[in-house]
N, C-alpha and C positions, 0 to 999 in steps of 0.2 A: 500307591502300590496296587492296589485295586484294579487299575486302568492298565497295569502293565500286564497281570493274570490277564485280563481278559483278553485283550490285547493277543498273547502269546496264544490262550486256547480258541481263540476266531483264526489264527493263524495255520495253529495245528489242524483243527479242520477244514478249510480250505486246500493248506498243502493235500490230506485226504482225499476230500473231496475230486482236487484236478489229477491227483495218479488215479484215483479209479476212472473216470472219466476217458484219461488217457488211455487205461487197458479197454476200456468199452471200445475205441474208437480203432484202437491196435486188432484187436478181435474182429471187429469189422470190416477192416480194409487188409487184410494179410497180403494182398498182391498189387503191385504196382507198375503200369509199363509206361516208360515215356518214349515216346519216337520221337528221334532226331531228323527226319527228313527233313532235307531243307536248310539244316543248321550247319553256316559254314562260316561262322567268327565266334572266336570266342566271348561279347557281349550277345551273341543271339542263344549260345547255348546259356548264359547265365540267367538271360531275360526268359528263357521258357523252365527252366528251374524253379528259378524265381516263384512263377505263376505257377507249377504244376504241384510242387512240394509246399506251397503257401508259405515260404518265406518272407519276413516283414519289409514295409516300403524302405526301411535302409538298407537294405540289403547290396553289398556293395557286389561290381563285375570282379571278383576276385577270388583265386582255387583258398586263401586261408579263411575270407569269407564264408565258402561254402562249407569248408570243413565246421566251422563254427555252428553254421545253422544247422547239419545235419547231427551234431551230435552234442548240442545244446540247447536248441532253439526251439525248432519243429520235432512235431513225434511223428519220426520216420514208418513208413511200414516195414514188416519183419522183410519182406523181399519187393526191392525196387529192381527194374531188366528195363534197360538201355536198346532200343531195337532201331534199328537203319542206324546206323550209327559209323558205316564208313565212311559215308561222305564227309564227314568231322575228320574222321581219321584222316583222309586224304586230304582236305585245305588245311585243316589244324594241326598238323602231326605233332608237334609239342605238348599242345592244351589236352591231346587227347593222351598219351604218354601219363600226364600229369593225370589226368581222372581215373587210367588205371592203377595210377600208384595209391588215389585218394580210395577207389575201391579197396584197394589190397589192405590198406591201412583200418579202412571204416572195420572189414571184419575181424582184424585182429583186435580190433577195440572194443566192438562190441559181435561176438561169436556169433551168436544167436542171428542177427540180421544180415541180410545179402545183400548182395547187389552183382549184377549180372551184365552180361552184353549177350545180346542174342541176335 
C-alpha cells in the first residue's frame, strides 16, 4: 500500500513538474512561422511538420495524424503562421483545403491558439 502512495505522489509531481515546464517553454516561444516554400506533396508538407513542430519518429503522413500531435502530443505555440504557402495550394489543392479546415477546427478547440497563413 505503501508503494502505491508513493507511487501516486512521484506521479502527481511529475504531472506538475511537466505543465510548468510546458508554460516555461509556451512563454518562450509565443510565435511561430514555418515556410512552405518548396512544399509541393503532401508527404513533404508532413515531413517538415514533422521536424519543425517536433513531432515523434511515428508520426504518421496523415491530416488525423496531425490533428493528434497538435493537440495531444506536442505543446504547440500560442500562434503558429504558415507563410509561402501557395504553392501547396496550387499542386495540393485538396491537402491544402484539408489544413484550412484543421486550422478552423484547432481554434475552435483550443480559443486561445492560432494558426494563421500569411
Amino acid at each position: 500500500m505503501n508503494r502505491i502512495c508513493i507511487g501516486r505522489a512521484a506521479y502527481a509531481l511529475a504531472t506538475q513538474l511537466a505543465r510548468a515546464c510546458s508554460s516555461l517553454i509556451c512563454l518562450t516561444n509565443q510565435l511561430m512561422t514555418i515556410d512552405l516554400s518548396g512544399i509541393t506533396s503532401k508527404p513533404a508538407f508532413h515531413e517538415l511538420v514533422k521536424r519543425e513542430l517536433g513531432f515523434p519518429e511515428w508520426y504518421g503522413v496523415s491530416w488525423d495524424a496531425f490533428w493528434d500531435c497538435i493537440v495531444a502530443v506536442v505543446q504547440m505555440p500560442p500562434q503558429l503562421t504558415f507563410i509561402n504557402w501557395q504553392e501547396f495550394d496550387q499542386t495540393c489543392p485538396k491537402d491544402m483545403g484539408i489544413l484550412r479546415q484543421v486550422m478552423q477546427d484547432y481554434e475552435a478547440y483550443r480559443p486561445t491558439y492560432h494558426m494563421t497563413l500569411a
